[in-house]
N, C-alpha and C positions, 0 to 999 in steps of 0.2 A: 295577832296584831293588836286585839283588844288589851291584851296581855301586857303589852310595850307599851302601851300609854299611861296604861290605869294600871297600873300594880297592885298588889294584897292591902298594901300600906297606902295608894294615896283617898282621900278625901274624898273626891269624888267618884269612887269604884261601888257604890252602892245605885248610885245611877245607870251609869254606863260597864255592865258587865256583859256576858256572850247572852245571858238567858233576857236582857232587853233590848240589845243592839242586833240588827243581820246587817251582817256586812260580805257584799258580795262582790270578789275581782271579777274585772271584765279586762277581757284581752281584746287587743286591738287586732283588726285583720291581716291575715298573713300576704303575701306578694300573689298566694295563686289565687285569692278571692280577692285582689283588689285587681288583678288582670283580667279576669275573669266578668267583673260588672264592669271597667272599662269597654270589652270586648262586647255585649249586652248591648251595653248604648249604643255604640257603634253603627250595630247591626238592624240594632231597630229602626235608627236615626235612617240608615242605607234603604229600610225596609218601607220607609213611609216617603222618602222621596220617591223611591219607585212605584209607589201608586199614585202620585201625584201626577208622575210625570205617562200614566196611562190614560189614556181618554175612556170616560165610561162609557159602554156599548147606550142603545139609542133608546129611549123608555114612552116612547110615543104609541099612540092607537095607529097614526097614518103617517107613518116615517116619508112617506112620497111625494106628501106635501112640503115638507122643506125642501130647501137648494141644497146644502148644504151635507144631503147624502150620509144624513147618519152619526154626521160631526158634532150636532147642535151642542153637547152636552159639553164642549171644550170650550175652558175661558180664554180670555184674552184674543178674541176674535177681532181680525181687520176685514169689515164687511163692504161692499158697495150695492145701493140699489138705485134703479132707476125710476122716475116718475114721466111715465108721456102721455101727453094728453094734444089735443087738436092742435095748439098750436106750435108748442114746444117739448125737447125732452130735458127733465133734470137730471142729475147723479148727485149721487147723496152718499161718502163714504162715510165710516165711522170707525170707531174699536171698542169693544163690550170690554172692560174689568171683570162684568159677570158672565155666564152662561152667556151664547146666544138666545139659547131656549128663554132665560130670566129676560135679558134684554128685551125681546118681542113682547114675551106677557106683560111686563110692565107697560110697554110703549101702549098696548091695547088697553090695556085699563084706563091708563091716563088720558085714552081717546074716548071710553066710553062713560069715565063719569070724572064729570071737569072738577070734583070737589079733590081728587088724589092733586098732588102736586105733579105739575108740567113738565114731561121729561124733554130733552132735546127730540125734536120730531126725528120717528124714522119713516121716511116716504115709501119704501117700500122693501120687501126683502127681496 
């Protein structure tokens, strides 16, 4: 290829000859390696929804203390909890974006030290 540009004869063939130029073809991918990483993504993509869509098993010391039986570790929770006291009961529902597990420890925190920022109160689980 060097050859067909720069000939014996032109001018600039003292520059640009094989022993200072590497010139290397590159071939583009064939149909079975471009279905092939199609198929790859796919797979993966398939493979990562479905762990998503698993709730993780329960990672607690005293799983017996929740209500929630083991669930805590699943987002997108609609919870309800009650508050009674002498004279009245409240209901209090909600729905965590996070964890339930998240949602509780935060709510406790922000009950035990007023300098975190105030989450919407959970009255109780």
């Amino acid at each position: 290829m060097i050859e067909n540009y720069f000939p014996w004869n032109h001018k600039l063939r003292k520059l640009f000859n094989k022993n200072n130029l590497k010139l290397s073809l590159s071939c583009p991918p064939n149909i079975k390696q471009i279905s092939n990483g199609h198929n790859k993504t796919i797979l993966t993509q398939n493979m990562h929804t479905q762990e998503k869509n698993t709730p993780k098993p329960c990672n607690c010391r005293e799983p017996e203390k929740w209500p929630s039986k083991g669930q805590h570790l699943v987002k997108e929770v609609l919870y309800q909890a009650s508050t009674t006291t002498a004279e009245s009961t409240e209901m209090d529902i909600g729905l965590t974006a996070t964890e339930l597990k998240t949602r509780w420890q935060n709510h406790q925190m922000s009950r035990k030290y007023c300098t975190k920022p105030a989450l919407p109160l959970l009255k109780a689980l």
